[in-house]
C-alpha positions as CSV (number, residue, x, y, z in Angstrom):
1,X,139.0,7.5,-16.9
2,X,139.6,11.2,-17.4
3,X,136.9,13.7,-19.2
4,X,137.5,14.4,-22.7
5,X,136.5,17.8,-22.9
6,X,135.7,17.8,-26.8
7,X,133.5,14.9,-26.6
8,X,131.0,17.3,-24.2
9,X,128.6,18.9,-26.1
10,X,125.6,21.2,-25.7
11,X,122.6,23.4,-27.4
12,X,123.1,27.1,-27.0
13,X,119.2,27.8,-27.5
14,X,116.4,28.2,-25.6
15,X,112.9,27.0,-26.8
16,X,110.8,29.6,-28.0
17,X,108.4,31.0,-24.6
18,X,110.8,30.4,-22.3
19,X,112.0,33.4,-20.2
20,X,115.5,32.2,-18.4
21,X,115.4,35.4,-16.3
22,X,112.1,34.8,-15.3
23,X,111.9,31.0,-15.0
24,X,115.2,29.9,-14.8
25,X,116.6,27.4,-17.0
26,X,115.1,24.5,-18.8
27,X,115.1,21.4,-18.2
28,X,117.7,19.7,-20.8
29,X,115.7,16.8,-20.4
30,X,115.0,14.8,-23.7
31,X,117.0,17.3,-25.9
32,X,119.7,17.0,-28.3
33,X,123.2,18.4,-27.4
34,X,124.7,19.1,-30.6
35,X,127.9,21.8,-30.3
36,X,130.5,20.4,-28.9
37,X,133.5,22.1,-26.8
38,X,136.0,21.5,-29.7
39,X,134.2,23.9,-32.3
40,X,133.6,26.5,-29.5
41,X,137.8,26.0,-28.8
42,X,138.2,26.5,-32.9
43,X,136.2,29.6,-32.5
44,X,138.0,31.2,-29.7
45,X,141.6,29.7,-31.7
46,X,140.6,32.2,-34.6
47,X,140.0,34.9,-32.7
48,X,143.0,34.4,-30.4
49,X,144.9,34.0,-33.2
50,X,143.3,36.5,-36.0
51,X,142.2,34.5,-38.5
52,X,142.3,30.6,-39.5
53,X,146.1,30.2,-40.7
54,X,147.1,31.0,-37.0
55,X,144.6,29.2,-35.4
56,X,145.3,26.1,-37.2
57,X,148.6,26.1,-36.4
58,X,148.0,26.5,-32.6
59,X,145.6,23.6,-32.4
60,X,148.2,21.9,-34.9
61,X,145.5,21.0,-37.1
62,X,144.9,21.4,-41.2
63,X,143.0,24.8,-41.6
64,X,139.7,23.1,-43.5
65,X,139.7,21.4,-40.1
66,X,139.3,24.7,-38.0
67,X,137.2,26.4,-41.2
68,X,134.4,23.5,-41.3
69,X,134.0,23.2,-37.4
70,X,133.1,27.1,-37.1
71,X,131.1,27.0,-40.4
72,X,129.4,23.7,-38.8
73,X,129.1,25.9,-36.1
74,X,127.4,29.0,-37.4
75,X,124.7,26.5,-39.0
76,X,124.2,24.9,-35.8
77,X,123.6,28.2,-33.8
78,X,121.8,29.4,-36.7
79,X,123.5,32.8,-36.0
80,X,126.9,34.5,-38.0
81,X,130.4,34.6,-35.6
82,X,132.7,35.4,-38.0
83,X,132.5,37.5,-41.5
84,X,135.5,37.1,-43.6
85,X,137.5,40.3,-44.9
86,X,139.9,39.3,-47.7
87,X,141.8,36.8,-45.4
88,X,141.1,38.5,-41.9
89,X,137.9,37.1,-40.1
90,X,136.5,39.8,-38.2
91,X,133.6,38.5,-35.5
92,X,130.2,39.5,-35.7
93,X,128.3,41.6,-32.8
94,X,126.1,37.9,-32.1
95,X,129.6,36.6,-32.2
96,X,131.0,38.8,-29.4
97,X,128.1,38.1,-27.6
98,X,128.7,34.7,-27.5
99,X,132.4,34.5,-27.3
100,X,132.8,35.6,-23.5
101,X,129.9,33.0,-22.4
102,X,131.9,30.0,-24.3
103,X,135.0,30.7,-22.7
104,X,133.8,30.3,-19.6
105,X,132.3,27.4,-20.7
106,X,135.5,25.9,-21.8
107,X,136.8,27.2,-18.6
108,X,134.1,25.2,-16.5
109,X,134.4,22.5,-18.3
110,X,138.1,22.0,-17.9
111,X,137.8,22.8,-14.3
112,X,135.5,19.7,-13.6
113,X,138.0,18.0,-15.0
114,X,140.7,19.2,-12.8
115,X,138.0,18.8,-10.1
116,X,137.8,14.7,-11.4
117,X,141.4,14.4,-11.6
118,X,141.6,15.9,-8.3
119,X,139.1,13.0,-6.8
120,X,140.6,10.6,-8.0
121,X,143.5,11.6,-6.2
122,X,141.9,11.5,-3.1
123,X,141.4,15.4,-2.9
124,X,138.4,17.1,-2.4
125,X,137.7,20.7,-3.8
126,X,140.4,23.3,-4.8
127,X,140.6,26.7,-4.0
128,X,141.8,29.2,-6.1
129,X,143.5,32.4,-4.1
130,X,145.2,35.4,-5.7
131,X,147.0,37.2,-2.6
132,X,148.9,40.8,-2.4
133,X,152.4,40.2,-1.8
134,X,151.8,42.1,1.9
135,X,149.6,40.0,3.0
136,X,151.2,37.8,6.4
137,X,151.2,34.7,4.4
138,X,151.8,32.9,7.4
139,X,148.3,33.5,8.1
140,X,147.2,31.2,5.3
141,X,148.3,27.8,6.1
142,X,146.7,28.5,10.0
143,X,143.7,29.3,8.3
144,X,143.6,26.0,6.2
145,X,145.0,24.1,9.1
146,X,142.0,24.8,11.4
147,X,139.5,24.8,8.1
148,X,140.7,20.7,7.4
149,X,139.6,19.5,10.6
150,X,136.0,19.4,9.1
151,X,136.9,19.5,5.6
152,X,140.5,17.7,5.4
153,X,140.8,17.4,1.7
154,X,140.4,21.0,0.6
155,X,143.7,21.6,-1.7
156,X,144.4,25.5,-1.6
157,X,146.4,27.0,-4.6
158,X,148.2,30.3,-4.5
159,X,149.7,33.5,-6.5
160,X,150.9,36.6,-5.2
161,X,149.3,38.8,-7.5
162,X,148.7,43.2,-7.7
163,X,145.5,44.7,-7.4
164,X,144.9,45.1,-11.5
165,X,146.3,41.4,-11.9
166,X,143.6,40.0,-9.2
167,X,140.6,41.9,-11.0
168,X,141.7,40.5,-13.9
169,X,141.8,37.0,-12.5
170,X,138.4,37.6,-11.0
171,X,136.4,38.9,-14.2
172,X,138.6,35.6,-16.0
173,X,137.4,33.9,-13.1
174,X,140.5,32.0,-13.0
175,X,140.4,32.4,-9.1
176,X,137.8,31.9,-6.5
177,X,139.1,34.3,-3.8
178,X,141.3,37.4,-4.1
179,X,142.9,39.2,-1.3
180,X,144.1,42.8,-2.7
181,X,144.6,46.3,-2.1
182,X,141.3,48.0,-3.5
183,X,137.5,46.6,-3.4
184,X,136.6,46.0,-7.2
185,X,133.4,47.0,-8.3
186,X,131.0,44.3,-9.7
187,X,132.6,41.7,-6.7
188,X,131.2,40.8,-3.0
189,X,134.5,41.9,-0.6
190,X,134.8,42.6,3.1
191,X,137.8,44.4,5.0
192,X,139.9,41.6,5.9
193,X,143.4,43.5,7.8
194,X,145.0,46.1,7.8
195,X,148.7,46.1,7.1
196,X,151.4,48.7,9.0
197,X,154.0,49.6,7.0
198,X,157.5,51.1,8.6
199,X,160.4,53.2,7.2
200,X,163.4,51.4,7.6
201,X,167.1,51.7,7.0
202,X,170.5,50.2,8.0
203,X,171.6,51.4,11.3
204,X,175.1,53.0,9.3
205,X,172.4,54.6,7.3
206,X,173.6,58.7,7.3
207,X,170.1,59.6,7.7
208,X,170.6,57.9,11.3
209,X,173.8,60.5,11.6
210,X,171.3,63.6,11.2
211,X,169.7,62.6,15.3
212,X,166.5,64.4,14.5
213,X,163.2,63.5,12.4
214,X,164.0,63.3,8.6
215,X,162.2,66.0,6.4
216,X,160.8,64.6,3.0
217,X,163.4,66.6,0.9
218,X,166.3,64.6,3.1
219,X,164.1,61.4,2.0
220,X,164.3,62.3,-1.6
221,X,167.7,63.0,-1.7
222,X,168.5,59.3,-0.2
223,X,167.5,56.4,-2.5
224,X,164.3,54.3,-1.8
225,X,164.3,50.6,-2.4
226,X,160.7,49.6,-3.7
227,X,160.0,45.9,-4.2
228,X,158.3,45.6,-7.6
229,X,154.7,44.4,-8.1
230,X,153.9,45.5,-4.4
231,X,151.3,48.7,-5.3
232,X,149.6,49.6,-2.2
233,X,152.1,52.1,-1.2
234,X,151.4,54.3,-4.6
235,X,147.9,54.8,-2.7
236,X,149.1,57.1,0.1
237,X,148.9,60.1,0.5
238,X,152.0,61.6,1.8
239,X,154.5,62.6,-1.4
240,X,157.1,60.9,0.5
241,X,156.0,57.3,0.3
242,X,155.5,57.7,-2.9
243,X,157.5,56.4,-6.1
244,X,158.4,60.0,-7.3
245,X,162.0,60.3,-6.6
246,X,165.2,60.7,-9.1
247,X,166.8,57.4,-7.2
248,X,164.7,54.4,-7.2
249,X,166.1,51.0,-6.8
250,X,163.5,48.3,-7.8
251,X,164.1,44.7,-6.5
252,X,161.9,41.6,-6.8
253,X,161.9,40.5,-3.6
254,X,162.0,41.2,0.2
255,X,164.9,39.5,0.5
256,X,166.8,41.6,-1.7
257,X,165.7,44.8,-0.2
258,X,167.3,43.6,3.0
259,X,170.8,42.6,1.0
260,X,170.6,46.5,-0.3
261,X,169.5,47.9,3.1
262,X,172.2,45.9,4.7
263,X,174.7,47.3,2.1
264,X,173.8,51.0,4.1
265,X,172.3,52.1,0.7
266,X,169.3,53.8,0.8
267,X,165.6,53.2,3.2
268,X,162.3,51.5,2.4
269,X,158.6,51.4,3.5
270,X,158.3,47.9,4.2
271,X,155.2,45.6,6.0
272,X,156.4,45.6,9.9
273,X,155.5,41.6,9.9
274,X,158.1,41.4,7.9
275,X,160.9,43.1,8.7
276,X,159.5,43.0,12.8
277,X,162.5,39.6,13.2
278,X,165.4,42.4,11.5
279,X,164.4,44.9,13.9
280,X,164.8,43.0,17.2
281,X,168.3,41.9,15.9
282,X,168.8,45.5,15.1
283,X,169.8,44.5,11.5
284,X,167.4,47.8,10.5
285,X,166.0,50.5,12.2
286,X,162.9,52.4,12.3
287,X,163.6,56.2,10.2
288,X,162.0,58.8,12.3
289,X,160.3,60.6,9.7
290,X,158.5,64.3,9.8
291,X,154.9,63.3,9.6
292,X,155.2,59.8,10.8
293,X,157.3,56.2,10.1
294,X,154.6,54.4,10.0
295,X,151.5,53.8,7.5
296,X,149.0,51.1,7.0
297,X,147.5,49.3,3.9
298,X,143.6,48.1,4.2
299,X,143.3,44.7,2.5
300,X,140.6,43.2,1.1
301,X,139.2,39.5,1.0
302,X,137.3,39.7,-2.7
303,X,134.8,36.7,-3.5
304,X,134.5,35.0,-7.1
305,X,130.6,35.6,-8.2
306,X,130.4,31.5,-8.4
307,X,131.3,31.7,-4.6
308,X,128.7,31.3,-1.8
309,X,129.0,31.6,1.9
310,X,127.6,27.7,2.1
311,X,130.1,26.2,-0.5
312,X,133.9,25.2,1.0
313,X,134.9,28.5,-0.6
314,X,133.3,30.6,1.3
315,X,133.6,28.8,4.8
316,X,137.1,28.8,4.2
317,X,137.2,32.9,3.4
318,X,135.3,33.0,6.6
319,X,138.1,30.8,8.7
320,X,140.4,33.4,6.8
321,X,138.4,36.2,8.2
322,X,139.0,34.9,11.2
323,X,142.5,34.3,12.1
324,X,143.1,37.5,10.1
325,X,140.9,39.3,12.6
326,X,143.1,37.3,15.6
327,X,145.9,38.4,14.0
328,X,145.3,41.9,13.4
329,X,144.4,41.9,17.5
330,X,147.8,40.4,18.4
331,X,149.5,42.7,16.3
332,X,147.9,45.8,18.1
333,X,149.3,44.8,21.5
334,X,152.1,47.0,23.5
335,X,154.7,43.8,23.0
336,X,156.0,43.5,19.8
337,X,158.9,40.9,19.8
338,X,156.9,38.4,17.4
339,X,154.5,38.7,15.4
340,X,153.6,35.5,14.9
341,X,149.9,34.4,14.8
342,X,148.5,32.3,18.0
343,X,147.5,28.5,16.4
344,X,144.3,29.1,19.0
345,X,142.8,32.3,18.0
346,X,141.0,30.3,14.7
347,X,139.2,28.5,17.6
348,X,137.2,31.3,18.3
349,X,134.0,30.7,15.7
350,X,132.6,27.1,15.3
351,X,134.2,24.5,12.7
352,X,131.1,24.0,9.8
């Protein structure tokens, strides 16, 4: 049977004396849960959707549906969430207070549901992983791979996301782990790899045709294919790299790049694990640029607050930590034919 969410409920207070900083929290023990989920998702629907009239219509219920469960909820908390101005309801100060806490409330709430559902399945915990679109992503299923020998029904979700779009996820705490481009203050993180980046073009290219190193006013004057929603390069230092040119071609993918590249048009700063396979075949070839064709991106492994080195999170961000390590060790060697992580260099720390 699955969790009905609205039929949860609970009592925002705390008993007079008690100090939750202090003590911790009380014991619900013999106490009445009165507030439900579904007036806290009427709440946040009026806010969401400025005012009852919208919020009504996005829970597709009457509005004296939506207006009696916040009133019945201001009486309950004994405290005023909304004030109404004309027809606008504008929240309160103790309703801002509250409004963060109850979404993440809701959020928790629907998440042990997922969790259930996932159970009943036959699947054990999920984890949540927001990754920059450099990182080797072969890396990841190795790292699971090795991680389900001692826990083998660990489902792992994933999004590419940028930098601002995994902070965001993390303060939403709609992901347990984030791998991105900057640490983010307010979050645990460690240095997880480091990611080379090359300057590349077709082998036709006419910056090929000039036979000596490429000044940065020959690399303006060429266009620069930049895949969208990768950021890290905007970080460097060197003008060059950067996104500051009159010709800018803006794809969404790596594949694309390579169909303009092949096309003789234009160069790009690219992750060498990814374009190490078109470089062998000679299908691109490595600019040799004033001040150096190559660059490198730190990346960092970013841990959700609810996420502790004991829990299946964190022993798999440590498996990750790992095999990125192996990885990054490979990578560094003279022979660079493949850069393909070793399935044995996980077995290096002991399973959990």
């Amino acid at each position: 049977m699955m969790i009905d969410p609205n039929d949860i409920s609970f009592h925002t207070g705390a008993p007079a004396g008690v100090d939750r900083v202090n003590m911790g929290v009380p014991s619900l023990k013999g106490r009445n849960l009165r507030i439900s989920l579904k007036q806290w998702r009427m709440f946040h629907a009026v806010i969401d959707s400025d005012g009852f009239f919208g919020a009504a219509d996005s829970l597709n219920v009457t509005q004296s549906t939506v207006s009696h469960a916040v009133a019945k909820l201001q009486d309950q908390l004994g405290v005023p969430l909304l004030v109404l101005n004309g027809r606008k309801a504008k929240i309160t100060d103790e309703g801002r207070i509250l409004l963060e806490r109850s979404r993440l409330l809701v959020r928790h709430a629907i998440e042990l549901e997922k969790l259930a559902e996932n159970l009943r399945q036959g699947w054990g915990s999920e984890i949540r992983l927001a990754s920059a679109p450099i990182f080797p992503a072969e890396l990841l299923p190795l790292a699971l791979r090795k991680f389900s020998l001692s826990l083998p029904k660990v489902k792992l979700r994933v999004r590419q996301a940028t930098h601002e779009q995994a902070k965001s996820a993390l303060h939403n705490n709609t992901v347990d782990l984030a791998i991105t481009t900057q640490m983010t203050e307010g979050f645990v993180g460690n240095e997880l790899i480091k990611v080379e980046h090359v300057a590349v073009a077709h082998p036709a290219s006419v910056l090929f045709a000039l036979k000596r190193d490429i000044t940065s006013d020959e690399l303006r004057s060429q266009c620069q294919v930049v895949i969208s929603d990768i950021d890290d390069y905007v970080a460097t230092e060197a003008s060059y790299r950067l996104s500051l040119f009159t010709q800018v071609w803006n794809v969404s993918s790596l594949d694309l790049a390579f169909r303009v590249l092949r096309q003789g048009i234009g160069y790009a700063w690219l992750p060498r694990h990814e374009v190490q396979q078109a470089l062998n075949e000679n299908q691109v070839r490595i600019l040799p640029v004033v001040g150096g064709s190559t660059y490198t991106t730190t990346l960092y492994l970013l841990h959700a607050r609810s996420v502790a080195p004991d829990t299946v999170t964190g022993k798999f961000a440590e498996r990750l930590q790992t095999c990125s390590r192996c990885y990054q060790e490979n990578t560094r060697a003279p022979a660079r034919a493949e850069l393909m992580p070793d399935p044995a260099c996980c077995d290096d720390v002991e399973q959990h």
